[in-house]
C-alpha positions as CSV (number, residue, x, y, z in Angstrom):
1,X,40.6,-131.2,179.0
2,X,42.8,-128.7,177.2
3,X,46.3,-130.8,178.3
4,X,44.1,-133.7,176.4
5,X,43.3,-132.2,173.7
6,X,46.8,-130.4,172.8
7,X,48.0,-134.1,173.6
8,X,45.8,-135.7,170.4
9,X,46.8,-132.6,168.7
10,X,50.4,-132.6,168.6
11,X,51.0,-136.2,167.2
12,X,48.0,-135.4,164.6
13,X,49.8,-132.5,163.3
14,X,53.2,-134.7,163.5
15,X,51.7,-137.3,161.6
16,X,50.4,-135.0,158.9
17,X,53.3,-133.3,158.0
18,X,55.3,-136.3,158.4
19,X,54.9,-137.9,154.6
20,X,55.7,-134.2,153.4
21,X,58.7,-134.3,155.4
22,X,60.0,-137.5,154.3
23,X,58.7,-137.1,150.3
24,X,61.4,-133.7,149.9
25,X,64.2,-135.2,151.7
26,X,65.6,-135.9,148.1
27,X,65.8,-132.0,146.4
28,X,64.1,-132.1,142.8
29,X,66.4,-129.7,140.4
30,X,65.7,-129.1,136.7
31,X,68.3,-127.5,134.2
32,X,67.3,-125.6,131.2
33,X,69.5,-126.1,128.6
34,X,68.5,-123.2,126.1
35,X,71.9,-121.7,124.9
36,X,74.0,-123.5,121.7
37,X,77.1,-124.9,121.5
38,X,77.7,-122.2,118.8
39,X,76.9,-119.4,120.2
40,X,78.2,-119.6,123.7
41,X,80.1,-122.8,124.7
42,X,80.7,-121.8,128.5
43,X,76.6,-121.8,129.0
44,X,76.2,-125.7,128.4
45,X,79.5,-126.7,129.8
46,X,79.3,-125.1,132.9
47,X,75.5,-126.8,132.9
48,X,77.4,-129.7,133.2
49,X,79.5,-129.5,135.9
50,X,76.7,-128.0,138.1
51,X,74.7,-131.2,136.7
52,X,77.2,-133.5,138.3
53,X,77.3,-131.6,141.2
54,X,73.8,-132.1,141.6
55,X,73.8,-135.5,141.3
56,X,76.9,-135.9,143.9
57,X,74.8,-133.8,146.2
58,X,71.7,-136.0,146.0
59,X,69.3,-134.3,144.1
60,X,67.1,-135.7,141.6
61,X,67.7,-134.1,138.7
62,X,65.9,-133.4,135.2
63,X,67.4,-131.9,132.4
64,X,65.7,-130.0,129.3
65,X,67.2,-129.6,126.0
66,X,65.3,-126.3,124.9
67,X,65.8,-123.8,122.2
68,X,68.8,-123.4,120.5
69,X,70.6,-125.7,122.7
70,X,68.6,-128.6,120.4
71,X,71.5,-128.0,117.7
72,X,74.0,-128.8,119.7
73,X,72.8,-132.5,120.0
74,X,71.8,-132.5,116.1
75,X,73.4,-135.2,113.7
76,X,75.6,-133.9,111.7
77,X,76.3,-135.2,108.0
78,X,79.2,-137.0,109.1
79,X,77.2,-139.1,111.8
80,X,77.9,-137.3,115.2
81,X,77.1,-134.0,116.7
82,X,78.8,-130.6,117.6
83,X,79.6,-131.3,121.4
84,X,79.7,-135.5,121.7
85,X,84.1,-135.2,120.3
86,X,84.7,-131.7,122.1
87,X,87.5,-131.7,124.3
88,X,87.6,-131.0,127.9
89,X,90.0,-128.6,128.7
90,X,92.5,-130.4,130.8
91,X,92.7,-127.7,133.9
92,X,89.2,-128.1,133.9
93,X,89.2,-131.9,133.9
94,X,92.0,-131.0,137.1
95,X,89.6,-128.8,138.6
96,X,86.8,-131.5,138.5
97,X,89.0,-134.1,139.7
98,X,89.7,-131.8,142.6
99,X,86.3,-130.6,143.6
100,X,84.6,-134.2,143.0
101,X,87.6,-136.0,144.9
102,X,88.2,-138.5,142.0
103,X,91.5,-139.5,140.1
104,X,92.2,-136.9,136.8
105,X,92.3,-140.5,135.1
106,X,87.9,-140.8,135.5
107,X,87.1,-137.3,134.5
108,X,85.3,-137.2,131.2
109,X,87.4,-136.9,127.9
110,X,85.4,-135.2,125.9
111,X,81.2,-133.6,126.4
112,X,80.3,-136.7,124.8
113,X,82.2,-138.4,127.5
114,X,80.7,-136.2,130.1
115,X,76.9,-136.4,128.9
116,X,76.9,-140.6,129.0
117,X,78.6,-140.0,132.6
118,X,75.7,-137.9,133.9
119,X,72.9,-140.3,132.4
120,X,74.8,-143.2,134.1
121,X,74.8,-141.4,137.2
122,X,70.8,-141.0,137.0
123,X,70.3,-137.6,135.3
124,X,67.1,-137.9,133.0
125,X,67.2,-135.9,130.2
126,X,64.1,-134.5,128.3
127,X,64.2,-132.6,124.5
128,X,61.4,-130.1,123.7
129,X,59.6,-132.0,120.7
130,X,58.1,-129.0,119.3
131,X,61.3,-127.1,119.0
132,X,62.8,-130.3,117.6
133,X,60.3,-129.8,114.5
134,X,60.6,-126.1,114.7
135,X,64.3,-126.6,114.2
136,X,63.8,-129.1,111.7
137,X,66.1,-131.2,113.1
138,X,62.9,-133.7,113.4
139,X,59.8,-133.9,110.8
140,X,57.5,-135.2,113.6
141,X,56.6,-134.9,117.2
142,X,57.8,-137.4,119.6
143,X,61.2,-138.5,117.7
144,X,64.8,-138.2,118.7
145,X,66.0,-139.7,115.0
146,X,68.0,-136.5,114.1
147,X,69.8,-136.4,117.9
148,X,73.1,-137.8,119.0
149,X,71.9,-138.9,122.5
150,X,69.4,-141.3,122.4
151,X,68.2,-141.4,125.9
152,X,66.7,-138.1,125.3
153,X,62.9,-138.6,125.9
154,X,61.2,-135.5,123.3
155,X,58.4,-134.0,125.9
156,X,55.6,-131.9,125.0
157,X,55.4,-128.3,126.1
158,X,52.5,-128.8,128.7
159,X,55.3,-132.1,130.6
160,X,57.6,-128.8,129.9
161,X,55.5,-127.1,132.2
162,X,55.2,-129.9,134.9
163,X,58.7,-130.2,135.0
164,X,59.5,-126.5,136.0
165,X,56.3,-126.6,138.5
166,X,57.1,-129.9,140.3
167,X,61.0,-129.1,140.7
168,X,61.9,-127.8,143.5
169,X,65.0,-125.7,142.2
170,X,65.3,-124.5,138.5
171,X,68.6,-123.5,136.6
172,X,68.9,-122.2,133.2
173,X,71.9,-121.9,131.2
């Protein structure tokens, strides 16, 4: 009787854990993107190439424009913002090339460059709406008028706070 019953139990406990298993094969990461292009470049360029490695590694991965890091994707008067014409450093685009085994030639140019790259290769990116207003780079909640990037979906702070609970790792730069 107790060989039977460990026998029902083992595939029931298989079974159950079994979806689990198979629903976090694909790592969740979310990047916080608080820190300005203008007052510390390295922060949101190295968020970058940590994004892209992500993605190369298989992870699904969210990114949230928070903070200061809104300014960096504001329009300026002359049309376009402070990172989308800012050069790559060209040891760094030989580094990438190196570490993500592709030709120098398909390395982003410029941040611009590297931003459209990492939305093509599935990164979502998110804006904080409220800081948007608070910024005044937007007058109302729920616009992206004011912001280079137009795939950037504005959130709310409580989808804020799903983000960071569902995501399985969390980096902030």
């Amino acid at each position: 009787m107790k060989k039977m019953l460990l026998l029902l139990f083992i595939p029931i406990m298989l079974f159950s854990f079994a979806p689990k298993v198979a629903a976090k094969e694909k790592a969740s990461m979310l990047f916080h993107l608080k820190t300005g292009l203008k007052h510390n470049d390295a922060q949101i360029c190295v968020a970058y190439n940590m994004i892209w490695a992500a993605l190369e590694e298989g992870a699904s991965v969210k990114v949230l424009v928070d903070a200061d890091a809104i300014n960096t994707f504001k329009i300026g008067w002359l049309g376009k913002d402070a990172i989308q014409k800012y050069k790559l450093p060209e040891n760094l685009r030989q580094g990438l090339a190196t570490q993500f085994e592709v030709p120098f030639e398909e390395t982003p140019v410029t941040y611009g460059d590297f931003l459209n790259m990492l939305h093509d290769k599935g990164a979502e990116f998110y804006i904080n709406s409220a800081m948007l207003v608070v910024a005044g780079v937007e007058d109302q909640l729920g616009t992206v008028e004011n912001v280079s990037a137009k795939f950037f979906k504005p959130v709310t702070l409580r989808e804020m706070i799903r983000f960071r609970m569902n995501s399985d790792f969390y980096m902030v730069y």
